[in-house]
C-alpha positions as MATLAB code, in Angstrom:
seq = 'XXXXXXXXXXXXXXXXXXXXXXXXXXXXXXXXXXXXXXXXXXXXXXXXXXXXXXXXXXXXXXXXXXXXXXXXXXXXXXXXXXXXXXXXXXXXXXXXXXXXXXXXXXXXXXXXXXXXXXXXXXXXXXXXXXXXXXXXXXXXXXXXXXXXXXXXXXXXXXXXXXXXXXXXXXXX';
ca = [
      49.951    1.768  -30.344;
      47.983    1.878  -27.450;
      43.940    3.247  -27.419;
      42.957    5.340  -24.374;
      39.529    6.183  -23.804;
      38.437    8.909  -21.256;
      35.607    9.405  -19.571;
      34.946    6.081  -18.350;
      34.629    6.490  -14.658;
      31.923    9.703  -15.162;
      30.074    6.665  -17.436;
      30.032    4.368  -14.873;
      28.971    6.527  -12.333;
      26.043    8.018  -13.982;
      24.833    4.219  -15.031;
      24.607    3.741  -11.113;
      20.912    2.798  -10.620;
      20.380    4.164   -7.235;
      22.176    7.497   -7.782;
      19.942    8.058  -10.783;
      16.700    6.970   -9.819;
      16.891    6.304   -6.344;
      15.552    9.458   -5.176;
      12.444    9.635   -7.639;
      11.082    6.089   -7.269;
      11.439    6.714   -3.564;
       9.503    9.817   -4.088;
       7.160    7.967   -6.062;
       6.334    5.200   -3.692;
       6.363    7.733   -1.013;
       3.235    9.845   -3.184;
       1.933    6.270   -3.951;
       1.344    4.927   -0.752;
       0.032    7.649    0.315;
      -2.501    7.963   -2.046;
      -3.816    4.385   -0.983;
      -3.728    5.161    2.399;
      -5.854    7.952    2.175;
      -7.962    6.109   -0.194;
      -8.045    3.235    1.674;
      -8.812    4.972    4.912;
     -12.194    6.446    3.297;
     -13.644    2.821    2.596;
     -12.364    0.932    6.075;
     -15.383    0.730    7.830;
     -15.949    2.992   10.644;
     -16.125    2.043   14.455;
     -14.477    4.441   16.889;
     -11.299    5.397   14.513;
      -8.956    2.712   15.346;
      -9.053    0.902   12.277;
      -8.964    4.067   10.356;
      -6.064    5.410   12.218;
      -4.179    2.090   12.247;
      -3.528    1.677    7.836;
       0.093    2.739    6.903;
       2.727    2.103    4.562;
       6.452    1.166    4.967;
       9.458    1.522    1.966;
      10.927   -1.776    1.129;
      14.399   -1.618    0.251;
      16.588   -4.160   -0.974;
      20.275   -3.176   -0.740;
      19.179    0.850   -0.174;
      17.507    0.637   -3.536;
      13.831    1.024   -2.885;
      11.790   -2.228   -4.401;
       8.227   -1.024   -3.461;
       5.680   -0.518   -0.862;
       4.544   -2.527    2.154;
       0.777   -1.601    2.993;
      -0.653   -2.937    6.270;
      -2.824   -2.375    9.250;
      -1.423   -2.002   12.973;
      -4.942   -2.866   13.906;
      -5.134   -6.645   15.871;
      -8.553   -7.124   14.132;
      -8.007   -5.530   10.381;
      -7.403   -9.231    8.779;
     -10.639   -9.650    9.879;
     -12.225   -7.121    8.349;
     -10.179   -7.588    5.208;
      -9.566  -10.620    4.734;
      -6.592  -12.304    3.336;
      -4.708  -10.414    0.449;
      -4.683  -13.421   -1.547;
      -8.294  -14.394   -1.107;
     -10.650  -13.692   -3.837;
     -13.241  -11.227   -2.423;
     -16.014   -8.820   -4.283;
     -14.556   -5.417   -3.871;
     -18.236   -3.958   -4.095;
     -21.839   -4.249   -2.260;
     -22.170   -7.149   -1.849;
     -19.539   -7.782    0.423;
     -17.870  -11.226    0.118;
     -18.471  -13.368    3.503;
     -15.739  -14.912    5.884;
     -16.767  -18.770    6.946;
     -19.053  -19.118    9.864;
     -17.153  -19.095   12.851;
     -17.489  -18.631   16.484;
     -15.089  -15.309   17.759;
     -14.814  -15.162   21.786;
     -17.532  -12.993   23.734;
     -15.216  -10.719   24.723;
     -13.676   -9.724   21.444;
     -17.159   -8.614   20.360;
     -18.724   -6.844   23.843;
     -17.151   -3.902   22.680;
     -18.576   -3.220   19.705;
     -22.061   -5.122   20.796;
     -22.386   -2.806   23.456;
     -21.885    0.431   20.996;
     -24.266   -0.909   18.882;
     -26.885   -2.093   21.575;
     -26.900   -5.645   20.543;
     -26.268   -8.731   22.889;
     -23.204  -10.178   21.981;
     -24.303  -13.429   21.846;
     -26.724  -12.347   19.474;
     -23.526  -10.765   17.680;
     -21.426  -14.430   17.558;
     -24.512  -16.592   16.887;
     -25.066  -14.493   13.572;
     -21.320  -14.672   13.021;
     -21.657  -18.307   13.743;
     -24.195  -18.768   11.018;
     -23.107  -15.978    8.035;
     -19.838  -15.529    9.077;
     -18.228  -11.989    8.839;
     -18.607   -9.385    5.595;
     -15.598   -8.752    4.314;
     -14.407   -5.043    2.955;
     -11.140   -5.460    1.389;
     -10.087   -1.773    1.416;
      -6.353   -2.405    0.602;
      -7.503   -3.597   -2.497;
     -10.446   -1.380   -3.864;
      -8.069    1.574   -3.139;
      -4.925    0.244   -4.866;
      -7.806   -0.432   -7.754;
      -9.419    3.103   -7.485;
      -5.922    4.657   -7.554;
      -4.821    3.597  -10.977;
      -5.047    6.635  -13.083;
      -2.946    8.789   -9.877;
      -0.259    5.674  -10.238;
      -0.062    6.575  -13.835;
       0.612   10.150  -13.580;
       2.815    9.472  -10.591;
       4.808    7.431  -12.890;
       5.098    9.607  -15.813;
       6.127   12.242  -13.596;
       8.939    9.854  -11.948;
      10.060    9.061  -15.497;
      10.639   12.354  -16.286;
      12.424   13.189  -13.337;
      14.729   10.406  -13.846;
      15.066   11.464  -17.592;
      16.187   14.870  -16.665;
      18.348   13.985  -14.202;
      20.108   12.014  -16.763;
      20.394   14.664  -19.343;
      22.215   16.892  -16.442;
      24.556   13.909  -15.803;
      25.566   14.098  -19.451;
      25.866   17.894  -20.019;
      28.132   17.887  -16.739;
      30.205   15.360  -18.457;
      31.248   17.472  -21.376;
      32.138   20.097  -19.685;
];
């Protein structure tokens, strides 16, 4: 006596991750990082746009399955301003302090000039406080908790439903 059992091949291919949630968590991470950015943009500090203009997020996909978000900062000079992701840093007034160093003249004549300061003025006091760093990355992934929640309730449910329409397809 030999068992069949149907229905195996519309199990398996509703029990494929990426064809069920695929879409939705790259929604999500899409609304996500987006969120950040635009939260992350308002507390970057504010000297002619670039930084501003420069934060962005890319998808990070492992095997087309998307894993998360990459958020970064096409700006030459954001780390400084940052700091390093894995440094412990206040992420309020008052603003944690890179180590006293000595930056070139002519990365700072720039933003000396704007400012109507002598830039050796500029890298002495660098040379003696160091830098203030704002680590805006972080205060907005930290400001952006509750919108993370509702983003993932929301994906949840989409993935739920689209479930639920897998199996009613299969009966029929």
């Amino acid at each position: 006596m030999a068992n069949y059992v149907s229905g195996a091949n519309q199990f398996k291919k509703r029990m494929e991750l990426n064809a069920l949630a695929g879409v939705a968590l790259r929604n999500f991470f899409s609304m996500y990082g987006q969120t950040i950015t635009v939260k992350a943009k308002k507390t970057a500090p504010r000297w002619r746009g670039n930084l501003r203009g420069s934060l962005t997020f890319d998808h990070v996909n492992q095997a087309g399955f998307p894993q998360g978000i990459d958020l970064y900062s096409r700006s030459p000079y954001a780390l400084y301003v940052h700091g390093y992701y894995d440094q412990r840093v206040n992420l309020k007034e008052p603003w944690s302090r890179s180590k006293p160093h000595y930056p070139p003249i002519k990365a700072l004549r720039q933003w000396a000039d704007d400012k109507g300061i002598s830039p050796y003025v500029v890298q002495q006091a660098i040379g003696r406080k160091g830098t203030p760093l704002i680590p805006f990355f972080k205060i907005a992934i930290k400001d952006s908790e509750a919108e993370k929640k509702a983003l993932l309730a929301g994906t949840a449910i989409a993935i739920e439903t689209k479930w639920k329409v897998g199996r009613m397809s299969v009966r029929q």
